[in-house]
N, C-alpha and C positions, 0 to 999 in steps of 0.2 A: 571571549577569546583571550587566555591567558599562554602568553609566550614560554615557553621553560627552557631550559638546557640540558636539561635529563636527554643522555641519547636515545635513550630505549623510544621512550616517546618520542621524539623526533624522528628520530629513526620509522616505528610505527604512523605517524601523520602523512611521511612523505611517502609510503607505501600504498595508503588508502587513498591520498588524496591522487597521484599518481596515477592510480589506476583507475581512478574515477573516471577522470580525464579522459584518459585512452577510450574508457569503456564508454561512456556517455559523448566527449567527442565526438566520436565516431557516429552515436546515433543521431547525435546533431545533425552532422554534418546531411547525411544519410537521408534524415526526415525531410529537409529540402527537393531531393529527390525521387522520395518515394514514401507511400504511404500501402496501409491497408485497409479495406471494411468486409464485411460482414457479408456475404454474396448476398442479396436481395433473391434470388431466385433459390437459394436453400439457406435460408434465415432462421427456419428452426434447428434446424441441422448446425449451425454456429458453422460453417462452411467460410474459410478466409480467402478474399480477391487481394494479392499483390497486384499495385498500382502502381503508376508514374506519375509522378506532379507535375503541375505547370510551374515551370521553375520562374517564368518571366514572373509570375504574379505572386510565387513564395519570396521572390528578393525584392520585389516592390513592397508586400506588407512587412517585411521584417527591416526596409528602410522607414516604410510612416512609423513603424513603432518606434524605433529608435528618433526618428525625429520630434514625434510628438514628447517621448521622454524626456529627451535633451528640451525640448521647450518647456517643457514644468521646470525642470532643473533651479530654472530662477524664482520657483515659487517654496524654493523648499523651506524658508525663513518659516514661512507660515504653517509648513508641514510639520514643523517639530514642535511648535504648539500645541500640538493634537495631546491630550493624556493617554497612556499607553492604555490606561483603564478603560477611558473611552474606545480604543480600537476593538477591544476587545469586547466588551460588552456588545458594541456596534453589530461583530461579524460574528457573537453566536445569534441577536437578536434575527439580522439575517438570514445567517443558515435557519433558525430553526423555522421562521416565517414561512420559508421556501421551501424547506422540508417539508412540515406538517400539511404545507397546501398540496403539495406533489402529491407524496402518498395517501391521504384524502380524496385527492382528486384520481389515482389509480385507484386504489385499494387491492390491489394485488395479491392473488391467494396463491401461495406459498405451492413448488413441485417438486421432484427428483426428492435429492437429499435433504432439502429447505424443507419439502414437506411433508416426510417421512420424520424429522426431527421434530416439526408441530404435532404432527398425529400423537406421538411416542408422549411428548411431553404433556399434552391434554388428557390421554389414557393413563402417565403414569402419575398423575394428579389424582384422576378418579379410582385408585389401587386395582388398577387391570397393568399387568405385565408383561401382558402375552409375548408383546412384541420382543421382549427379551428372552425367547427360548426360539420362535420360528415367524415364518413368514408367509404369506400365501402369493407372495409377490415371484412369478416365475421367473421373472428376472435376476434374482437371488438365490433361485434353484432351490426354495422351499426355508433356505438357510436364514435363522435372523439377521437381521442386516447387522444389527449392533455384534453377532460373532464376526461379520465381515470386519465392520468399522466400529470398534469399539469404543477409538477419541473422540468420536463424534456425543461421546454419554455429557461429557462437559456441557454443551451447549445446549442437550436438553435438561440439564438439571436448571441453567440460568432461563433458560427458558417454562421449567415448572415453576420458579421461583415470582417468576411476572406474571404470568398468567393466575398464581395463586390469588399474589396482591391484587391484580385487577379483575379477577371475575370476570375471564373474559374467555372465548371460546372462539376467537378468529384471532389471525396474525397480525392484527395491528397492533397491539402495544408492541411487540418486537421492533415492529415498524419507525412506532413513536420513539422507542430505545435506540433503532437508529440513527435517528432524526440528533438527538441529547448528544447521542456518544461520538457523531459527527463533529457539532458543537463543543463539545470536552475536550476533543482530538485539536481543534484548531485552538483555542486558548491555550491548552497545553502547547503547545509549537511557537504562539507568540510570547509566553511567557519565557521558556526555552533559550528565544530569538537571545530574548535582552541578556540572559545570563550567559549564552555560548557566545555571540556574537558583540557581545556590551554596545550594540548599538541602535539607538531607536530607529534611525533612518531604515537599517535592514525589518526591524517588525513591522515601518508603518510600509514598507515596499510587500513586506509577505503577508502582510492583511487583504493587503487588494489582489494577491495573484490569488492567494486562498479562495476569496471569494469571486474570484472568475472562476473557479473551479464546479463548473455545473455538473459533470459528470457524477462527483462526488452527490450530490444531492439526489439525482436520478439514481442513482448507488442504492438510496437509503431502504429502497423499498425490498431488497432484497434479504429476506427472512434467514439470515445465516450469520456467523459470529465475524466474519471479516472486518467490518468496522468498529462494535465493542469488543475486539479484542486487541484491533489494533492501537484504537482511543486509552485501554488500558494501560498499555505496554510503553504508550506516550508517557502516559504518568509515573509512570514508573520509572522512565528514565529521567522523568524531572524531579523525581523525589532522591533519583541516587546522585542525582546531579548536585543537590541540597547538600548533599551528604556528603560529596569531594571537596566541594567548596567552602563549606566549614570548618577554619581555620580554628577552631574552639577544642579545647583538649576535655576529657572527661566524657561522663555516660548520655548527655543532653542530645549529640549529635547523632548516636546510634539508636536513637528513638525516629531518625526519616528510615531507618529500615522496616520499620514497621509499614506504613505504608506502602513503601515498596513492593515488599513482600508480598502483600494481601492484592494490588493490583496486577504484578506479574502473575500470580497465583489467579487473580481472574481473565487476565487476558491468556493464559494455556486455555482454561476452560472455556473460553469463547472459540478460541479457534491455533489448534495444537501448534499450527506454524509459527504460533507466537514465541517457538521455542529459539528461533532463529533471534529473536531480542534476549531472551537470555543469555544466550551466549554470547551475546554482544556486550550485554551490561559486565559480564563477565573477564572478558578483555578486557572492558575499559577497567575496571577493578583492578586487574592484574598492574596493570601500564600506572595505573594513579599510584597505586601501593608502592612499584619500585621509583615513581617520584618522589616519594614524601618519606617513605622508609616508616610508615604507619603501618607495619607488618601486623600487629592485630585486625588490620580492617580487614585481613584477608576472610578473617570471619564472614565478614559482610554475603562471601561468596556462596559459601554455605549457609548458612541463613534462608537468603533470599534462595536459591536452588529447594535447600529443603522443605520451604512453605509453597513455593511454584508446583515442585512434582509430587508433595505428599497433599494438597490438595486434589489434585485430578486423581491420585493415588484413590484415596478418601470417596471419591464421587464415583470410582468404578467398583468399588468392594459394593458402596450401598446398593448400588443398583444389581451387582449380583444374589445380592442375599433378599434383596424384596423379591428380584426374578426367582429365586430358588438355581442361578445355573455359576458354571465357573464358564468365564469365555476365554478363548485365547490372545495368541498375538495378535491377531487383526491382520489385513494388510498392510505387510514392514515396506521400509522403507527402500529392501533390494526389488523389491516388485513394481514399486512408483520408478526406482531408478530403469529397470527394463521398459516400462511404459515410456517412459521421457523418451529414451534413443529409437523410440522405433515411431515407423511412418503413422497418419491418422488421418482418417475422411475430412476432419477439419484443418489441421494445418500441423508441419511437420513436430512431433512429440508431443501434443495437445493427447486430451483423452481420449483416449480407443480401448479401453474395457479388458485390455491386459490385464493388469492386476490384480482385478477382481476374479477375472478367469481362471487365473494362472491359481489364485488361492482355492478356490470354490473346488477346480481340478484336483485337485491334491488333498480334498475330504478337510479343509480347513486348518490343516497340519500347518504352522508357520514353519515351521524347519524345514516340512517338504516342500513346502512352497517358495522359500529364500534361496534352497539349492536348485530349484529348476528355474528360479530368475536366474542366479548366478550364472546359469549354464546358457541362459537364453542372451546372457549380457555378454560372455566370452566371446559366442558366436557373433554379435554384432559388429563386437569393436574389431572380430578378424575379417568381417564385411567392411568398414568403415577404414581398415589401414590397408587394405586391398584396392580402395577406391575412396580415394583420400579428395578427392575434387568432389564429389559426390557428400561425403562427410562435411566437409565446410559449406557446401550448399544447404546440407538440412541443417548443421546448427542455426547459421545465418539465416535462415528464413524463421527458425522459431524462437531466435531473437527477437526480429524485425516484426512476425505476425503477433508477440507479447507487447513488446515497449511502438510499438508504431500502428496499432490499433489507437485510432486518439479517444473511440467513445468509453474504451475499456470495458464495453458490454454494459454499461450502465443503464440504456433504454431497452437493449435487448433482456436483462433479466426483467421486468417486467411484462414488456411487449409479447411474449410469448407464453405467457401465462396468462389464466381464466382472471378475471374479477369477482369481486363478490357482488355488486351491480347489474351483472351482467354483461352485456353488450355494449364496447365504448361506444359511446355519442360522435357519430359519423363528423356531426358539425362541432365537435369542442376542440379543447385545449389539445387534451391526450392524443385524439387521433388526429389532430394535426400533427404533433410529438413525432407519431410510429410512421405515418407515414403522409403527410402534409407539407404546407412550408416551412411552418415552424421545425420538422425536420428536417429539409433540409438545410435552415438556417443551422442548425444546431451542429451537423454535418461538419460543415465548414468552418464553424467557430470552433469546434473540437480539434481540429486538423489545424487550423491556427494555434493554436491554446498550444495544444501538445508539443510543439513544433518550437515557440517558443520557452516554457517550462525545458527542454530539454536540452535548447541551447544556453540557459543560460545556466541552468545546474554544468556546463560545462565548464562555464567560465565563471563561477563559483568554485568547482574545483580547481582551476588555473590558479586564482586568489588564493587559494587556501594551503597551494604548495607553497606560496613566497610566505604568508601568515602565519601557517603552521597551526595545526590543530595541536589542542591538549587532551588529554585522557576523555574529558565531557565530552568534545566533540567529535570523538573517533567512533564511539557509541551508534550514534544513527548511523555515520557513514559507512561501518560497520555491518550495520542491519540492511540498509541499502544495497550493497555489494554482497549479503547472503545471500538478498532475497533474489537477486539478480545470475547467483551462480547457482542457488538452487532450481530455480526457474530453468534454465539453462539445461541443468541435465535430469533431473525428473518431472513428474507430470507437470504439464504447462498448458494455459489458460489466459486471455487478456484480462478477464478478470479478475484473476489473480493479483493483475500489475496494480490495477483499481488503489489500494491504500498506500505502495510503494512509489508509486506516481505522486500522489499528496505528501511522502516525506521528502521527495526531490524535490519540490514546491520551495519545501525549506533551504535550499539547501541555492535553491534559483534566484529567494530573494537576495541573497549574500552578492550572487553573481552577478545579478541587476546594478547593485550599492557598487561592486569592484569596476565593474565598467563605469561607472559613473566618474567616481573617484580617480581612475587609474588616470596618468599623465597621457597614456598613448593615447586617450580617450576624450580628456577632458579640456577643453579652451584654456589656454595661459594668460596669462595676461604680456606674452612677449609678443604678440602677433605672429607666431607660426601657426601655418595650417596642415595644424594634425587631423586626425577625424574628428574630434568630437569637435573642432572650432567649423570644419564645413558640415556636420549635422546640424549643428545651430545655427549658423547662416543658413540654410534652407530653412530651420524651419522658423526665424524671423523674415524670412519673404515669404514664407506661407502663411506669416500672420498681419502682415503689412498686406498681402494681397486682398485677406479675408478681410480686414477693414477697409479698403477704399470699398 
C-alpha cells in the first residue's frame, strides 16, 4: 500500500473504496438478517428460498469470533515468525489435499454447458467437427450450440489441450486443473497481499480465511473455466503489479508484460468474463501512467489487450476452418442484459433462456437479435419506472439471491449431476455432503463463513478510504465492483459470485488487520473501555474460566 498525492488516484481510491463500502456494507449488515438456500424441494431446478435469520445466534457468533480474535491478538509475536513461504506452500498443500480427495471422492460427470464443452473438445481432439456446424440437441433448435455460444470455443480448445497431454477421455484432469488453479489462485493473492498491502500480519490473516473457504473446494469439481480463468487473471494482475512497481528505467521491466499478456490471454480463454479483469488492469494502467508521467507504458495497455483478444481471436478462426463454417455473433451482450432485468423460475434475473431464445428467434441474426433485445429492454425499464417499488424489489432480491447464497452452488454443481461410479454410497462422505449431517454441518458453516467474509470486506473498505489505495490496489477493487454491477443487471447466478467471493476474501483480510489495529477497536494502555478493551476482558474470563 503505497500513499501518493496524485489527485487522480486519489481521487479514484476514494471512489472505489467508497463504494465498496456502501455496496458491501449494506450486505453486511443485511446478511445478519437474512439469508438464502437453494429450495430442497426444487433443488435441481436451482429454485432460491429467501430466508430470516436468527439474529439472537448471528450476533452471539459474530461476538465469540471477535472474542476468540481479540484473544489470539496476544499471540501475534509468534505469528509473524511464520515465513510467508511457509503460508503459502502450507494453503496450496491444503487446498490441493482437499481438493484432489473431493473430486476423487465425487467424480462428477460434467452436464448442460460443462458438458457439451467436454463432448466438443474430446471429438475435436479425435478430428470429428460436427458439432461445429449442427446439433441434434432440440434444445438448441437443431442449431450448433458453438453458433449459439461461440466464446465458449476458448475453454474447449484448453480443454483439447489436457485431455491431449493426458490421454484421458473423462473430465477429471479438468477436475485436477481445478484443484492447481485453485491453489495458483490463492498464492497469487498471498503473494499480492505482501506487495498491495506490505503487510505480513494481513497475509498470515488471508491464509487462514482462504482456507476456511470450503466452498471454493467443493467448486473444484465443476468442469467449466470459472476457476482457471479466474486463477489466471490473479496472475496477471500480479505480474502487472511487477510492472508498476518497478521503479527501474530501461527495456528489463517491460519484459513482466510478457507474462501478463500470455495469462490474461488465458484467463479470456477460460472464461470470456475475465474481460471484466482486463478492463480493470486497464484503469489501473491509466491511473499508474498519470502518477508517474511513464506515458510510454501506456503501451503496456495495448499489448496486453492485443495478446488477450487476438488470442481468442486466433482459437475462434481455427476452429472455424477445421469446422469448414463461418459463425456469427453469438449471443451479445444486449440479450444477457434483457435476460438479467426480467423475472426467472429461480430467482429474480437468474437464467430463464431469454437469450438464447430471443437469438435462435431471429434465425441467429446478431443484429436481429440485439434489436429485438433492445426493444424487449425499453419495454421493461418503461415497466420498471411505472412501478418503481416493484423495480427495487427485483433488483434487491437478485442481489441478495447472488452475494447471500453462502454455498454459492458449490455442492449443488456437483450434487445434481451423474458420477462416473455410479450411485453415491448411501453411507459415505459424499452423501452425507448432499444430504446428511455433514450437510448440514456445511449449511451453517457456509452461512457463517459468508456472513463473516462480507462483514469484514466492509470494514476493509472503511480502512482503505482513510489508507487510500494506489493504482495496484484499485485493480481488484475494480474487478470486484464489475463483477458486482455486471451481475446486477445481466444474467445472474450464485455461482457466478463463486470466485468474486474468494477475491472479497482479500480484501476481508485487510479488514480483519484494520479492526484489529484500529484505536476504536484495540485496548490502550490508558485504561479506557472502548470495544476492543471489553472484547478482551471477556475473552480472558473465558480463558480463566476454561482453566479453573
Amino acid at each position: 500500500m503505497v500513499k501518493k498525492n496524485n489527485f487522480i488516484e486519489t481521487l479514484c481510491s476514494y471512489a472505489v473504496t467508497i463504494l465498496g463500502l456502501l455496496i458491501f456494507g449494506w450486505l453486511g449488515i443485511y446478511s445478519i438478517f437474512h439469508t438464502c438456500v437453494i429450495d430442497p424441494a426444487h433443488y435441481t431446478a436451482e429454485q432460491i428460498l429467501f430466508k430470516d435469520e436468527d439474529i439472537v445466534i448471528n450476533l452471539f457468533l459474530l461476538a465469540a469470533f471477535f472474542v476468540v480474535i481479540f484473544g489470539l491478538r496476544r499471540y501475534a509475536d509468534v505469528f509473524k515468525k511464520v515465513h510467508v513461504g511457509f503460508l503459502i506452500g502450507g494453503l496450496a498443500f491444503y487446498t490441493v489435499t482437499l481438493g484432489c480427495i473431493w473430486i476423487y471422492s465425487v467424480q462428477s460427470v460434467p452436464a448442460a454447458d460443462s458438458g457439451t464443452a467436454f463432448e466438443a473438445a474430446i471429438n475435436f481432439l479425435a478430428g470429428d467437427y460436427t458439432a461445429m456446424k449442427t446439433s441434434n440437441n432440440d434444445f438448441y433448435s437443431n442449431y450448433s450450440y458453438f453458433e449459439i455460444y461461440p466464446f465458449q470455443l476458448g475453454y474447449v480448445f484448453i480443454s483439447e489441450i489436457v485431455y491431449w497431454l493426458t490421454d484421458s477421455y473423462t473430465a477429471m484432469p479438468m477436475q485436477v486443473l481445478n484443484v492447481l488453479s485453485l491453489a495458483g489462485m490463492y498464492a497469487g493473492l498471498q503473494l499480492l497481499s505482501m506487495r498491495i498491502f506490505r503487510s505480513k500480519a494481513v497475509t498470515f490473516i488471508l491464509t487462514f480465511l482462504l482456507a476456511g473457504c470450503i466452498q471454493g473446494i467443493f467448486f473444484t469439481t465443476f468442469t467449466y473455466g470459472n476457476i482457471p480463468g479466474f486463477a489466471a487473471s490473479v496472475w496477471a494482475w500480479y505480474f502487472i503489479v511487477r510492472f508498476m512497481q518497478d521503479e527501474r528505467k530501461g527495456f528489463k521491466r517491460y519484459l513482466m508484460l510478457i507474462p501478463c499478456s500470455l495469462l490474461m490471454a488465458v484467463g479470456l480463454l477460460a472464461k470470456y468474463n475475465s474481460m471484466i479483469w482486463l478492463v480493470s488492469i486497464c484503469i489501473g494502467l491509466v491511473i499508474y501512467v498519470i502518477r508517474t508521467k511513464r506515458w510510454l507504458d501506456l503501451t503496456a495497455i495495448a499489448v496486453i489487450s492485443a495478446v488477450a483478444l487476438g488470442s481468442f481471436a486466433l482459437v475462434r478462426v481455427h476452429y472455424e476452418n477445421a469446422g469448414g463454417v463461418e459463425l456469427g455473433t453469438g449471443v451479445g451482450q444486449w440479450l444477457y442484459l434483457d435476460a438479467g432485468i426480467k423475472d426467472s423460475a429461480m430467482a429474480p434475473g437468474w437464467y430463464n433462456d431469454i437469450s438464447k431464445s430471443t437469438y435462435i428467434q431471429n434465425d441467429c441474426d446478431g443484429e436481429k437479435a440485439a434489436e429485438a433485445a433492445k426493444a424487449s429492454i425499453k419495454e421493461r425499464l418503461a415497466y420498471f419506472s411505472e412501478n418503481k417499488k416493484e423495480a427495487r424489489e427485483f433488483f434487491k432480491k437478485k442481489i441478495v439471491s447472488q452475494w447471500l447464497e453462502p454455498s454459492y452452488e458449490s455442492v449443488w454443481v456437483s450434487k445434481v449431476k451423474t458420477h462416473y461410479y455410479g450411485e453415491v454410497d448411501p453411507d459415505g462422505f459424499v452423501a452425507s455432503v448432499y444430504t446428511g449431517r455433514w450437510g448440514d454441518f456445511f449449511e451453517d458453516y457456509f452461512d457463517f463463513f459468508s456472513m463473516i467474509v462480507i462483514i469484514l470486506a466492509g470494514a476493509g473498505f472503511l480502512g482503505l478510504i482513510f489508507r487510500r489505495l494506489s493504482a495496484e490496489g484499485i485493480i481488484p477493487l475494480t474487478a470486484l465492483l464489475g463483477g458486482f454491477f455486471y451481475h446486477l443487471l445481466f444474467e445472474a447466478k450464485s455461482q457466478y459470485i463463486m470466485t468474486y467471493f474468494i477475491l472479497m476474501i482479500f480484501f476481508s483480510a485487510y479488514g480483519l488487520y484494520f479492526i484489529i489495529k484500529n484505536r476504536s477497536f484495540t485496548p490502550d494502555t490508558q485504561g479506557k473501555k472502548n470495544l476492543g478493551a471489553r472484547i478482551l476482558s471477556i475473552a480472558e474470563k473465558v480463558e480463566d474460566y476454561n482453566r479453573k
